[in-house]
N, C-alpha and C positions, 0 to 999 in steps of 0.2 A: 149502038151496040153496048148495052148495059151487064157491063160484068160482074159477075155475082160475088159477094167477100168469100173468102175460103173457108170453108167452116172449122171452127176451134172443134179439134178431135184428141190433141196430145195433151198428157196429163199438164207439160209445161206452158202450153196453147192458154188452156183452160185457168190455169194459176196466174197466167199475163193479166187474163180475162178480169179473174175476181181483182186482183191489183189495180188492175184500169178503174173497177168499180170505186172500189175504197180511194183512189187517187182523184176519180171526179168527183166524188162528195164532198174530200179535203178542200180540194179547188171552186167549187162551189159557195161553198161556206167563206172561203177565204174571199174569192169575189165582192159577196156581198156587202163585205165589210171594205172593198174598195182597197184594198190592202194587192201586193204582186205576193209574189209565194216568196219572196226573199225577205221581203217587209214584213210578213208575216211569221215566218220564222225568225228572222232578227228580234222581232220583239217578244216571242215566246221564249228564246233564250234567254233575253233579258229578263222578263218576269221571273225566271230562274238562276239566272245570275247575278243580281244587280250590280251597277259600280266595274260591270265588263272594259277593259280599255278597248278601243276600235282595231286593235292589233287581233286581241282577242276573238271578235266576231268577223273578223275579215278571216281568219283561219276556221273558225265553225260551218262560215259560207262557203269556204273556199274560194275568197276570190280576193280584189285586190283592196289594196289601204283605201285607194280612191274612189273606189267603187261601194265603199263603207263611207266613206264620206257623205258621197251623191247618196245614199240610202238613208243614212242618218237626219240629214237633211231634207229630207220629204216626211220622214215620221217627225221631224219637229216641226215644220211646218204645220203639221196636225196637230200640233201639243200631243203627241204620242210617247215620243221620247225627250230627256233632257240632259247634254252632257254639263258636269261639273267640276271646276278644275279643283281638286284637295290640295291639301297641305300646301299651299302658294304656289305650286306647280304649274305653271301656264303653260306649259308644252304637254302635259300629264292629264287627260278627260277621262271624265270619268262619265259611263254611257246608264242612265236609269229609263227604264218605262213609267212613264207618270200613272196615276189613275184612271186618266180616259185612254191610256193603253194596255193597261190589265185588264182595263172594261171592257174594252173591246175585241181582247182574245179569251175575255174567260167564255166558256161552253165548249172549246173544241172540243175535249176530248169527251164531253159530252155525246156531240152531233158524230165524231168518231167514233162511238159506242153505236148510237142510232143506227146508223150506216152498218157496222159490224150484225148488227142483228137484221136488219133488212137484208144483206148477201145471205145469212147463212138461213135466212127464213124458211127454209124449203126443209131445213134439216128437222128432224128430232134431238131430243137430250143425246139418247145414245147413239146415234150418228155426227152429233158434233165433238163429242169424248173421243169416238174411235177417231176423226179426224182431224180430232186436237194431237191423237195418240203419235200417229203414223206422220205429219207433219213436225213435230217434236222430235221423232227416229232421225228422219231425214236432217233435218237443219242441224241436228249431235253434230254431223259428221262433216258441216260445212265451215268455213271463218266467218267468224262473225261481221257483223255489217261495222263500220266504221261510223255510218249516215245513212 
């Protein structure tokens, strides 16, 4: 007895949908590069933060000291990340993305682009405006995302 998926009809159905879309391409991309989605975001924050303490990215992750440890330690394992202790501080690390770990996340927002233009491929100029428009209204009146 092979049941059939419910078909996406509600405007919020349909918005899961394109999310789902844009979320497997991110995960894709992030795949290939052998990377978990935590790894991978850890190290994009680092590219932009550098010198992050592990307090730091364990709050951006939202999750625990020790669980930024175990992570930290699988990107150095990769020579991805390097922490370094400053000013003779040994208790005080300091968390950088080396080179083959900028290397290895530059393009996302590239293939993120890619992706954005393959969902909205269907659309014209003036039907992605008006639905830039109407989604803009909408999110005015929402709080904004945290993450």
């Amino acid at each position: 007895m092979d049941a059939q998926p419910k078909p996406f009809t509600t405007i919020l159905d349909l918005l899961r949908w394109i999310g789902w879309a844009q979320g497997k391409a991110g995960e894709d991309w992030i795949r290939e590069r052998e990377l978990s989605h935590q790894q991978a975001f850890a190290l994009g924050y680092l590219v932009q933060n550098p010198g992050s303490i592990q307090r730091d990215i364990a709050e951006i992750t939202r999750t625990s000291a020790a669980s930024v440890s175990s992570l930290l330690q699988g990107l150095e394992r990769r020579e991805l990340v390097e922490r370094r202790t400053e000013g003779g501080n040994e208790r005080s690390k300091r968390v950088y993305a080396t080179s083959a770990g900028v290397d290895l996340i530059a393009g996302f927002d590239t293939a993120m682009a890619a992706a954005q233009e393959t969902i909205l491929a269907p659309l014209d100029q003036a039907e992605r405006d008006t639905l830039h428009a109407l989604l803009t209204k909408i999110t005015a009146e929402l709080p904004q995302p945290t993450r």
